[in-house]
matplotlib code that plots the C-alpha trace (Angstrom):
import matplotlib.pyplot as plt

x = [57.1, 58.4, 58.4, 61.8, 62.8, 65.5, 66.5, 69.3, 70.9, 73.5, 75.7, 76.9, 81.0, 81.3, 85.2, 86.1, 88.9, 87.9, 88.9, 86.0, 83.5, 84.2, 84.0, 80.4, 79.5, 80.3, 78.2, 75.1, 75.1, 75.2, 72.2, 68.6, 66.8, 69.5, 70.0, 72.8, 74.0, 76.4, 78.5, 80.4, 81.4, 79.2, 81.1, 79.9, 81.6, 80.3, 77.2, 76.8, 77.7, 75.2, 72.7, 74.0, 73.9, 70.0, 70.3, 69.6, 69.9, 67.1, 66.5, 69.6, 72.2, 75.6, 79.0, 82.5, 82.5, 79.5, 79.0, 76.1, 74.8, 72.5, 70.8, 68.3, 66.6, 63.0, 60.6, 61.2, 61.7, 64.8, 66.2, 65.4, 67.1, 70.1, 70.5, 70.1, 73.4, 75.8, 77.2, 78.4, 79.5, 81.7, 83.4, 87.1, 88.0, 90.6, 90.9, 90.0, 94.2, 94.0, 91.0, 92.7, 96.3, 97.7, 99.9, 102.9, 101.4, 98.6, 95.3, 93.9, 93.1, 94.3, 96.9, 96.8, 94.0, 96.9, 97.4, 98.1, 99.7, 97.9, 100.6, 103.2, 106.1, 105.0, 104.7, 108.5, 109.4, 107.9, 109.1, 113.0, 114.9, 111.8, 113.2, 109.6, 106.1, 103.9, 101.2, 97.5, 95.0, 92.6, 94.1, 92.8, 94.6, 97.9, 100.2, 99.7, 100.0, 104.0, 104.8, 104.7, 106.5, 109.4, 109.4, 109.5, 113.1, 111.1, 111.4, 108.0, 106.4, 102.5, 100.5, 97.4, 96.2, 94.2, 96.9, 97.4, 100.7, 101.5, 101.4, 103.8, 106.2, 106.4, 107.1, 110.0, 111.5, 111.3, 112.4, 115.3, 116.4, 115.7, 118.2, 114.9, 113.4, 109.8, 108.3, 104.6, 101.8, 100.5, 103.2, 101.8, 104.6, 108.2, 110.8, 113.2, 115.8, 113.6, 110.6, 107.5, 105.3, 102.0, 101.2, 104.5, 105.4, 107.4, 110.4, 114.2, 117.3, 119.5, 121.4, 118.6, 117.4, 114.0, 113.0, 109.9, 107.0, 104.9, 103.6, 102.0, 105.4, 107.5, 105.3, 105.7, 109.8, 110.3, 108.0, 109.4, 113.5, 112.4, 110.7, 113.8, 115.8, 117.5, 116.8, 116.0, 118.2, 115.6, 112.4, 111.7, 108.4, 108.2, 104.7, 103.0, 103.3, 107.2, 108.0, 106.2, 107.0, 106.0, 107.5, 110.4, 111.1, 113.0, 112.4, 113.9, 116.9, 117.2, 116.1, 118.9, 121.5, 121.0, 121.0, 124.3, 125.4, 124.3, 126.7, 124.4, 123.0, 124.6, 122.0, 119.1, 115.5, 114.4, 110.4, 108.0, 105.0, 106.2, 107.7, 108.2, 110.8, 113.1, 112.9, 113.4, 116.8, 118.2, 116.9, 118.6, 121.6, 121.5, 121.3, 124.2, 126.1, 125.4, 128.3, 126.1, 123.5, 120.6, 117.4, 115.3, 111.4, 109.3, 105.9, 103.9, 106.8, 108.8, 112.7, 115.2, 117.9, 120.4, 119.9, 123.3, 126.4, 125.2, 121.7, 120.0, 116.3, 113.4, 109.9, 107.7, 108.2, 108.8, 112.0, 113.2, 113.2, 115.0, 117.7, 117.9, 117.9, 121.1, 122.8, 123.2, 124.4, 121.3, 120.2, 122.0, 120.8, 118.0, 119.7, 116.5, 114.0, 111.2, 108.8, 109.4, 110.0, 105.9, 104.6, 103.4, 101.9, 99.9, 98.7, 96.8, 95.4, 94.3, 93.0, 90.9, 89.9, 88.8, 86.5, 84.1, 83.2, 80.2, 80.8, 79.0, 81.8, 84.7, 85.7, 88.1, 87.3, 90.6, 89.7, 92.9, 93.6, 97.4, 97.8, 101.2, 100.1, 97.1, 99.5, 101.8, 98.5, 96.9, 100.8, 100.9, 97.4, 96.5, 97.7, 96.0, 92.5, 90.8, 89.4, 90.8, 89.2, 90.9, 91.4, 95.2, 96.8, 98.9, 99.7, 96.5, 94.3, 91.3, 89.9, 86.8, 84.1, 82.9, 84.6, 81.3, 81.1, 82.5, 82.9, 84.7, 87.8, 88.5, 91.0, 89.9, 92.5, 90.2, 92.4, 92.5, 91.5, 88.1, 87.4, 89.2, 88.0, 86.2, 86.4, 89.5, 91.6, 90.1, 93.6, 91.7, 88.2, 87.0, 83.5, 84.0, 85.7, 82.7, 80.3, 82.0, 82.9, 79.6, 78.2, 80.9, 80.3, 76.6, 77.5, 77.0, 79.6, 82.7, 84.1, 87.6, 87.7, 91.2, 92.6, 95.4, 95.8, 97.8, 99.0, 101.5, 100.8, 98.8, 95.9, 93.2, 93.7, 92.3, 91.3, 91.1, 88.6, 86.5, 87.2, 86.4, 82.3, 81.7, 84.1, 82.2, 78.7, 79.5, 80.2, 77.7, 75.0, 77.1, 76.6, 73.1, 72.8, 74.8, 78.0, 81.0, 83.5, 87.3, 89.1, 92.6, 94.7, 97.8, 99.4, 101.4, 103.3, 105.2, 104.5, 105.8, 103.1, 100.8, 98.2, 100.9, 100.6, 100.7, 97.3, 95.6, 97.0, 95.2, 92.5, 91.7, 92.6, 90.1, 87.4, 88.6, 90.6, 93.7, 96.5, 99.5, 103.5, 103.6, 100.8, 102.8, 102.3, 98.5, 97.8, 99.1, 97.2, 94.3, 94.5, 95.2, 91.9, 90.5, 93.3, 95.5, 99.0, 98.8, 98.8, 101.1, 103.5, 103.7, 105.0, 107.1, 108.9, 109.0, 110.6, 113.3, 114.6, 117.5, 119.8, 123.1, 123.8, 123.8, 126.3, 127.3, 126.0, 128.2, 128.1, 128.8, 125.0, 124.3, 124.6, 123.0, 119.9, 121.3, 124.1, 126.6, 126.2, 125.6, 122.6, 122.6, 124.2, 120.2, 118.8, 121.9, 121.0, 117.5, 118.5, 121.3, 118.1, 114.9, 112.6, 111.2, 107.7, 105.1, 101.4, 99.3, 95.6, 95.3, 95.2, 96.4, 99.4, 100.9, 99.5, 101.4, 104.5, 103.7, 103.5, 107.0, 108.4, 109.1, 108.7, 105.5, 103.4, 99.9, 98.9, 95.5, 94.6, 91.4, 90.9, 91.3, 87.2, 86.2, 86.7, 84.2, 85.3, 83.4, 85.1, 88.5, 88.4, 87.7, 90.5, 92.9, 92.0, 92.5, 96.0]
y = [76.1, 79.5, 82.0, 83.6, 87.1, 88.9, 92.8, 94.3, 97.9, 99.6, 101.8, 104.1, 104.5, 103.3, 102.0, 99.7, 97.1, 93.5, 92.0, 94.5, 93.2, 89.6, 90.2, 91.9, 88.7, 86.7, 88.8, 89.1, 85.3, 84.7, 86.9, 85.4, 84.1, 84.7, 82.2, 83.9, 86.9, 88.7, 92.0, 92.7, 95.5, 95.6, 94.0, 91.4, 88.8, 89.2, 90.0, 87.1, 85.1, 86.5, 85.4, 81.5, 81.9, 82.9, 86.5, 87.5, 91.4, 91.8, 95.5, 96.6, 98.7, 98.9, 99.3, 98.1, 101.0, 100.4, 98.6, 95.8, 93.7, 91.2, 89.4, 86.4, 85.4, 83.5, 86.9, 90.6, 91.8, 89.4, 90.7, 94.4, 94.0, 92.4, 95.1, 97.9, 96.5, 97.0, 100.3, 99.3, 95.8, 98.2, 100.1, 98.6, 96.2, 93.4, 91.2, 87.8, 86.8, 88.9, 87.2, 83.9, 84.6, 87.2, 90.1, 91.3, 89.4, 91.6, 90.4, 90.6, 93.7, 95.7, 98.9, 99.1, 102.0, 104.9, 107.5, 106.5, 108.6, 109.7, 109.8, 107.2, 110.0, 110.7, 107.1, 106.8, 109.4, 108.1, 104.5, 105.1, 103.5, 102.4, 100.9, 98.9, 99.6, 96.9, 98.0, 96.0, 99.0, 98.3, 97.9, 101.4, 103.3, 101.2, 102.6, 106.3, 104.7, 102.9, 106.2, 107.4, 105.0, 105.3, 109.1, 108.4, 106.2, 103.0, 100.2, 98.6, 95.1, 95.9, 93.1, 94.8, 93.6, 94.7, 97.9, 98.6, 97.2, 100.5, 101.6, 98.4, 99.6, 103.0, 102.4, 99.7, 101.9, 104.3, 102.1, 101.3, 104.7, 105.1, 102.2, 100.4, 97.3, 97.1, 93.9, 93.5, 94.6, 91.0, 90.4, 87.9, 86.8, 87.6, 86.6, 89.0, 88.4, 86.0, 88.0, 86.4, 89.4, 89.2, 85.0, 83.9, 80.5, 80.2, 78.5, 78.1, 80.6, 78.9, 79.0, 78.8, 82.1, 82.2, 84.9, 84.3, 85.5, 83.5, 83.7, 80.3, 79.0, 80.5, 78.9, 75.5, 75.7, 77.3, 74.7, 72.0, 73.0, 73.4, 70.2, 68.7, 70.1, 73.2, 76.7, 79.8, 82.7, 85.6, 85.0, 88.2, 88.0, 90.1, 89.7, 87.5, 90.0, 90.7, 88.3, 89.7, 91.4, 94.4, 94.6, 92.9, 91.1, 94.2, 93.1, 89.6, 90.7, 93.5, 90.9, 88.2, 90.8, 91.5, 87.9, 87.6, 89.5, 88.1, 86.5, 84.2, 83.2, 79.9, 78.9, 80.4, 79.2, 81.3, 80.4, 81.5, 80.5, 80.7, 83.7, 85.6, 83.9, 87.1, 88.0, 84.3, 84.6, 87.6, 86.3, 83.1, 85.2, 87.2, 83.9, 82.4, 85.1, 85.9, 83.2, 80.8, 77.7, 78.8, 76.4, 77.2, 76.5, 77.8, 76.1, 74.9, 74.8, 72.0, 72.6, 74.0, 71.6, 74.4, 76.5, 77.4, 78.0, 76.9, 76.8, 73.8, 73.5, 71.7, 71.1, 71.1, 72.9, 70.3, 69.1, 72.8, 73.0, 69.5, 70.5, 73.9, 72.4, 70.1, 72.6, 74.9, 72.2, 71.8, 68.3, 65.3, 64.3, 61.2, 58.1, 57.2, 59.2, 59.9, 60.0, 56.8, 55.2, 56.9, 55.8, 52.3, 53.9, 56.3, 53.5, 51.7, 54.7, 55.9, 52.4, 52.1, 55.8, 55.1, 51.6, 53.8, 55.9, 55.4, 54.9, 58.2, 60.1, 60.9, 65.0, 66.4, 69.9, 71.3, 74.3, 76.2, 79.5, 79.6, 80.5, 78.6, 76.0, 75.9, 76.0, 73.7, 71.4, 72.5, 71.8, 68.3, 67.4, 69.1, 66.4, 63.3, 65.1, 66.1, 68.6, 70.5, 74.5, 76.5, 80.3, 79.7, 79.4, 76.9, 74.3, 72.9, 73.5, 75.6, 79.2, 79.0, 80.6, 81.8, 81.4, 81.1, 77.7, 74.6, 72.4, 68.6, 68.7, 72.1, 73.5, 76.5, 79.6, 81.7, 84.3, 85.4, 88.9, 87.8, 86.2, 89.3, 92.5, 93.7, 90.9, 89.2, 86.4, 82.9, 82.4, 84.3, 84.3, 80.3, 81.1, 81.6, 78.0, 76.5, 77.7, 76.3, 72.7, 72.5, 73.3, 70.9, 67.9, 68.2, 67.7, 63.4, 63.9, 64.9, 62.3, 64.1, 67.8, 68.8, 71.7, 73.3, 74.5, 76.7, 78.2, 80.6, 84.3, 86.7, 83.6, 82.1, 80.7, 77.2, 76.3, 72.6, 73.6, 75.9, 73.6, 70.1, 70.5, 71.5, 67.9, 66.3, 67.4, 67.4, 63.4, 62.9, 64.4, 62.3, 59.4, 59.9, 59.8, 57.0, 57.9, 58.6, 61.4, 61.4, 64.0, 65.4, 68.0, 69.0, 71.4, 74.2, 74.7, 73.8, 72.8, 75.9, 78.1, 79.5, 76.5, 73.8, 71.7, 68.3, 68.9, 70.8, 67.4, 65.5, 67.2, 66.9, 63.1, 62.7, 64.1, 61.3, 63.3, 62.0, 64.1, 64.4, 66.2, 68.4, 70.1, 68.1, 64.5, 66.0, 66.7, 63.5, 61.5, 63.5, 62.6, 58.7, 58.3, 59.0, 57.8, 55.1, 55.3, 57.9, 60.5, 59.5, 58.4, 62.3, 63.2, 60.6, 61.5, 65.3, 64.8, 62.1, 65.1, 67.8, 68.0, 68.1, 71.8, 72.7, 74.3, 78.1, 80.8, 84.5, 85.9, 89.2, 89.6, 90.2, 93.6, 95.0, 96.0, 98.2, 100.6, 98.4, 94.5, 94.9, 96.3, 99.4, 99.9, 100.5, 97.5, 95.2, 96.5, 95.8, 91.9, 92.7, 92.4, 92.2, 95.0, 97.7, 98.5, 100.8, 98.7, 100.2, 98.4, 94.7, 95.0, 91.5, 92.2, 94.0, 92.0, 89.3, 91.2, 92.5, 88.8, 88.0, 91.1, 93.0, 96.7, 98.4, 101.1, 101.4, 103.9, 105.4, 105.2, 106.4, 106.2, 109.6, 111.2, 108.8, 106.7, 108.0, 107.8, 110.5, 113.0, 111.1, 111.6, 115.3, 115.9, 114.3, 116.6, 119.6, 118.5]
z = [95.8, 97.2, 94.6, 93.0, 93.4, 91.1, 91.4, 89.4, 90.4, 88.0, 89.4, 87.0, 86.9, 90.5, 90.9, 93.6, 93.2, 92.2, 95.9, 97.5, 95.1, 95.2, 99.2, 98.4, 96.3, 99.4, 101.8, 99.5, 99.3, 103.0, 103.5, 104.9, 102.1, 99.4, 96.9, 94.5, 94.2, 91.4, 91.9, 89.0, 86.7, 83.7, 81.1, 78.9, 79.6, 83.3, 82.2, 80.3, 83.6, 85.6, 83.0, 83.4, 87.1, 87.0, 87.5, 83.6, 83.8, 81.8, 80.1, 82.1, 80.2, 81.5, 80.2, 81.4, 83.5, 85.9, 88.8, 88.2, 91.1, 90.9, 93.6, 93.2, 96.5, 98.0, 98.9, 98.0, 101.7, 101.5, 98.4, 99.0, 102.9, 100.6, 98.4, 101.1, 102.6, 99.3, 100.3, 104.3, 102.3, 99.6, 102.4, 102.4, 104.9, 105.6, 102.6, 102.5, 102.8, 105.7, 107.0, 107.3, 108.5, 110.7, 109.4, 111.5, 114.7, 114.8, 114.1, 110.6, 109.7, 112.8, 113.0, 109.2, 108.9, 108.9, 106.9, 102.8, 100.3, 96.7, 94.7, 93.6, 94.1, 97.7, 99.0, 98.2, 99.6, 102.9, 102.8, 102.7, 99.7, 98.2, 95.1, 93.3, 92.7, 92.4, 90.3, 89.5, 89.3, 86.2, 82.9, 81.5, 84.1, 84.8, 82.4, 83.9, 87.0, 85.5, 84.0, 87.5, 89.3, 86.9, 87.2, 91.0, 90.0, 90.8, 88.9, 88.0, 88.3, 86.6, 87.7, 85.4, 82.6, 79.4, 78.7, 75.3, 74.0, 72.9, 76.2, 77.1, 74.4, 75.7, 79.6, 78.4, 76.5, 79.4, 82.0, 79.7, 79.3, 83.3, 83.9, 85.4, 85.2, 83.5, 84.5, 82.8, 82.2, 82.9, 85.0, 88.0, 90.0, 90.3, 93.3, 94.6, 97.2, 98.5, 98.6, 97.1, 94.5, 93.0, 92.5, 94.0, 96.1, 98.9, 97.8, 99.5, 98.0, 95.9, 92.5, 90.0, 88.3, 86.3, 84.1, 82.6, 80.0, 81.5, 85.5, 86.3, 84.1, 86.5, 89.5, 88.2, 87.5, 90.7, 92.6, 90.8, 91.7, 95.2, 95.4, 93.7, 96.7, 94.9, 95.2, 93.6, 93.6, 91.7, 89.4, 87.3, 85.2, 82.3, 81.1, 78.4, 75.7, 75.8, 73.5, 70.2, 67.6, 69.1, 72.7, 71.1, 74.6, 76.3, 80.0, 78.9, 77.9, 80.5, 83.1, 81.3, 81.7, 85.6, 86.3, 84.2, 86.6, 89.7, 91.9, 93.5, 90.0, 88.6, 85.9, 84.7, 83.3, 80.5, 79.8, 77.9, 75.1, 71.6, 70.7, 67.8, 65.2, 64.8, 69.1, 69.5, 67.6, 69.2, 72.4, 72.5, 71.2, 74.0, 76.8, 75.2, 75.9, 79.5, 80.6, 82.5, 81.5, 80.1, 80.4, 77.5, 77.4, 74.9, 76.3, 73.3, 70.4, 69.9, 71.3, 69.4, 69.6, 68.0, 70.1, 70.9, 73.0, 76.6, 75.9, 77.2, 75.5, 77.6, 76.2, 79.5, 82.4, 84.7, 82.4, 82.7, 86.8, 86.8, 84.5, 86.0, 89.6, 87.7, 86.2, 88.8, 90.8, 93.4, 92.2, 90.9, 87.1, 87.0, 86.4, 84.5, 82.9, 85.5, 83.0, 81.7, 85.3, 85.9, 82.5, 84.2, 87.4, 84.6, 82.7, 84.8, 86.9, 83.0, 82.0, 85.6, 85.1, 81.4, 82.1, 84.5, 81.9, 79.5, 75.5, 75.1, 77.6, 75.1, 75.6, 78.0, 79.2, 80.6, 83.1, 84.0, 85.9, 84.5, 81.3, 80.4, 82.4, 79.5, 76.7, 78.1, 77.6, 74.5, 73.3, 74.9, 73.5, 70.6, 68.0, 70.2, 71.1, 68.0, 67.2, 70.5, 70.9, 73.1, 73.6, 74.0, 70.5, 70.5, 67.6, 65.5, 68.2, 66.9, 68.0, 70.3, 68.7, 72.3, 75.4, 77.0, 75.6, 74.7, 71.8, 71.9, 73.3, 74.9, 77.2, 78.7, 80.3, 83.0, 83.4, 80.0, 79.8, 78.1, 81.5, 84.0, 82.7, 86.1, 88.0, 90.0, 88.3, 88.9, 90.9, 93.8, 93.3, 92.3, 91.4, 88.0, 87.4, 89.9, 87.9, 84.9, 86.3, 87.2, 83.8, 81.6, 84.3, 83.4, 79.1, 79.1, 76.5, 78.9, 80.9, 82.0, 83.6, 83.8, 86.5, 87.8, 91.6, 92.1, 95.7, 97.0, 97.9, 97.1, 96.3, 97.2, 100.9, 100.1, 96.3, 97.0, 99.4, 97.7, 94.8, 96.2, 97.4, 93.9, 92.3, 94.4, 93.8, 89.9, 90.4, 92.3, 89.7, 87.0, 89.4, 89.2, 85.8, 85.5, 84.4, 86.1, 85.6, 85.8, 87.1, 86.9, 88.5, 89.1, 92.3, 91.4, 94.6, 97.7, 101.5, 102.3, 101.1, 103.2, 101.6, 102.2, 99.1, 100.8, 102.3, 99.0, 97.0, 100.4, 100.6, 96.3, 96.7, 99.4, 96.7, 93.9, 92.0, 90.2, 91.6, 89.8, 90.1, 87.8, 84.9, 82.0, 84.3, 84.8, 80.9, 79.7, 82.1, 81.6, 78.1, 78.3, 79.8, 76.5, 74.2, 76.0, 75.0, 72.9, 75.1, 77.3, 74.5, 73.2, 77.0, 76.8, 73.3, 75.0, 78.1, 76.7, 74.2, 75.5, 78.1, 75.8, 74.8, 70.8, 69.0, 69.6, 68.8, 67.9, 71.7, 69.6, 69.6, 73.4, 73.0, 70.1, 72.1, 74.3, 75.2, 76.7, 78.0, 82.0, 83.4, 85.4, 88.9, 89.7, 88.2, 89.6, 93.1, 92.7, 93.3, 96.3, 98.8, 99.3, 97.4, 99.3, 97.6, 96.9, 96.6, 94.3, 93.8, 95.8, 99.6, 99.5, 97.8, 100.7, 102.9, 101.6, 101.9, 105.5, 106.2, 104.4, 106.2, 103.5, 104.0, 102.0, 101.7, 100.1, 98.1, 98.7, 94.5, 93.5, 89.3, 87.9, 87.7, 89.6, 86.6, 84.3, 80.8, 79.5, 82.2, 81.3, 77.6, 77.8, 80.9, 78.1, 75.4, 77.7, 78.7]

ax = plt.figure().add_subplot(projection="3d")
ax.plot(x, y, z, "-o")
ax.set_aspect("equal")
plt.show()
């Protein structure tokens, strides 16, 4: 047996963004000899993966803000000649989206090496009417990055996570008073005049607005009316935290009031996990009093059937798009509950599903990349699968103790910022959830896994192929052991994304996994392998509540929040056309736009000292 070989380097606070060192990962893998290889900044988290994938860092000390890479190969000369390539492999280069589609006509990669601006205030000056920044530099730096932006007379979609909510509070309140539109931190995906930003799908223009908490929520109601046949007119994001207490949801009600507005807005789907009691009331205050349908999901919480004035309350995501796809006039109204016209299909692919699997297989481990789409399942399940641990709370469901590993029933969200600091959302880079679906398949306890695929821009170029080889090697291991192992999915998006969802749902199928419409269809199904009709029973009683609008609510209230009911002259234009944007962070985030033909420029952004937080700290006491 050839002998094993692991070297760890640390790099101390060496910034590059997480698409160069998942691209570094790749490379180091590919080389001679080289069976695994880890490049990741020097979290725990991370570092604790490293350790599960074999490359145990040992006596190494690192902290968030170094660059630790790992590489575990058959003879030293192999590792050393590995290692010896990082720094050509950390030069930037075209980014794996690039590497699979062209942009502009021109190959990948090519005519793109010109000059890049510093600062956010000089890149708009160079791209005329720049009107956005799209922001997803690391979390630390992001909101000096916003403050910039909106200084610059930008308005702001912050893709980063892990900012202090403090920091949120301050740059709405300063977009507010700037007459712009804040969208984030943790803002993934937003469509504007039919441009696609951060996570977004390619979906057709049509009378349905979104504005959303909640990015993989805003996927799946957007996918969903297109695949209905309707259309969306604008998706604005806001970012997971807007809703609390805290934030107070600012960029909901800003982002209601400019679709109020819109002219080629007819209805509009409000989503978001459960929000705070008191920001839920003046929320729903300020929807009923924008003078159009308002679709109401709060993903997790039962609906509020009072709701109000023309408030319209759905409890999955899937029931929002079809009565927003209704109301705004795109789709005709089921004649039957689809649901209930699939329950039958359901129960006999959960009763085959369920007589493969051994007495000793009764856990589900639900592996998502979308956070609603998590709690939209942790909200279905939590009172059929018990005990169900998750690190989404929702419900009864209990807390975790570590997200590194699993207990029963547990339904798992990857990009939670536990899982991102350093590295790139699980969205882009798969390796993570591999490594993870490989280790829950392995348990002789688990008999469902449960994911979500989601496509569109700015993702990864094939996640049913990337995930598929590793579905079918877990069920071929379970095989051997004799057992069998169900698994579920569901596809967040539509032909029309550069994935094309018929062949991702083709190409999962062809690996045995159950494929299903929508993440509330996937959950439920999921679950009836396990518990029969129960499961499928509690989607059932979900999707058959709503539809008729409640009682209304004083309109009076719209206002209270701000000087005036309409949105500025600068935030209403924001929607009269495409966005013309200033990329800050992700290559692939203009690339994407380049693609779409939307006009952007990158910023050339470097983290202030080079990123060392030592240097950082003492530049902010001198200021």
């Amino acid at each position: 047996m050839s002998a094993t070989v692991v070297r760890i380097a640390v790099r101390r606070s060496a910034y590059h963004d997480s698409v160069t060192l998942m691209q570094a990962q790749q490379a180091l893998r590919a080389f001679p000899g080289i069976a695994e290889a880890g490049v990741v900044m020097g979290t725990e988290a991370n570092l604790d993966l490293l350790r599960q994938a074999g490359l145990d860092p040992g006596g190494a000390t690192a902290t968030p803000d170094d660059l630790v890479v790992a590489v575990r190969g058959d003879s030293e000369e192999h590792v050393e000649a590995a290692l010896a390539s990082l720094d050509a492999l950390l030069r930037p280069g075209p980014s794996v989206m690039a590497q699979h589609r062209e942009v502009d006509g021109r190959p990948p990669g090519a005519g793109q090496e010109g000059y890049r601006p510093r600062t956010v205030a000089a890149a708009a000056r160079l791209l005329p009417e720049a009107n956005l920044a799209l922001i997803s530099v690391p979390g630390r730096f992001a909101a000096g990055v916003a403050r910039e932006a909106l200084e610059a007379g930008l308005h702001v979609m912050l893709f980063s996570d892990n900012v202090p909510v403090e920091d949120e509070v301050r740059l709405k309140r300063m977009s507010r008073e700037a007459g712009r539109l804040c969208m984030g931190p943790d803002c993934g995906t937003a469509i504007i005049g039919g441009a696609a930003l951060g996570f977004a799908n390619r979906v057709r223009r049509g009378p349905v607005g979104v504005v959303a908490a909640a990015g993989t929520g805003l996927q799946e109601v957007a996918t969903i009316v297109h695949r209905l046949g309707g259309g969306i007119s604008h998706a604005l994001g806001t970012g997971g935290r807007d809703l609390t207490a805290e934030v107070g949801g600012a960029a909901m009600i800003d982002a209601l009031a400019i679709l109020g507005t819109d002219p080629s807005t007819t209805a509009v789907v409000l989503v978001s996990k459960p929000p705070d009691p008191a920001v839920a009331r003046r929320l729903l205050a300020h929807a009923a009093a924008i003078g159009k349908p308002v679709v109401v999901a709060f993903v997790g919480a039962a609906p509020d059937t009072d709701a109000g004035g023309r408030l319209y309350p759905a409890s999955t995501l899937e029931e929002a798009g079809r009565l927003g796809a209704h109301l705004a006039g795109g789709a005709p109204r089921d004649s039957e509950d689809p649901v209930e016209a699939w329950r039958p299909a359901a129960r006999r692919r959960a009763g085959a599903a369920a007589a493969r699997l051994a007495p000793s297989q009764r856990y589900l481990r639900a592996l998502y990349s979308g956070g609603t789409l998590c709690a939209e399942c942790v909200g279905l399940l939590h009172s059929v699968l018990r005990p169900l641990h998750t690190n989404v709370p929702v419900g009864s469901a209990r807390p975790l103790g570590s997200p590194a590993r699993s207990a029963a029933h547990t339904v798992l969200d990857l990009g939670a910022d536990e899982f991102t600091v350093g590295r790139l959302h699980p969205m882009l880079d798969m390796t993570l959830r591999a490594q993870r679906l490989s280790q829950e398949a392995a348990d002789p306890e688990v008999g469902v896994i449960l994911l979500d695929v989601v496509l569109g821009e700015g993702v990864h170029p094939d996640p049913a192929g990337a995930l598929s080889p590793v579905i079918d090697e877990a069920r071929r291991a379970a095989a051997a052991a004799g057992r069998d192992l169900a698994v579920v999915a569901s596809v967040c998006g539509t032909d029309a994304d550069p994935q094309n969802r018929s062949r991702q749902v083709a190409r999962l199928e062809g690996a045995g996994v159950l494929v299903e419409e929508s993440n509330a269809r996937a959950a439920a199904l999921a679950g009836a392998v396990l518990t029969g009709d129960a499961a499928l029973g509690s989607l059932r009683r979900r999707l058959s509540v709503g539809g008729a609008p409640g009682p209304a609510a004083p309109a009076r209230s719209a206002a209270e929040d701000r000087p005036g009911s309409r949105p500025s002259e600068a935030a209403a234009a924001l929607l009269a056309r495409a966005p013309r944007v200033v990329n800050v962070g992700l290559a692939i985030f203009a690339e994407s736009l380049r693609a779409q033909q939307v006009p952007v420029i990158d910023l050339d952004w470097r983290p202030p000292a080079g990123g060392d937080r030592a240097m950082l700290d003492l530049l902010a006491r001198l200021e």
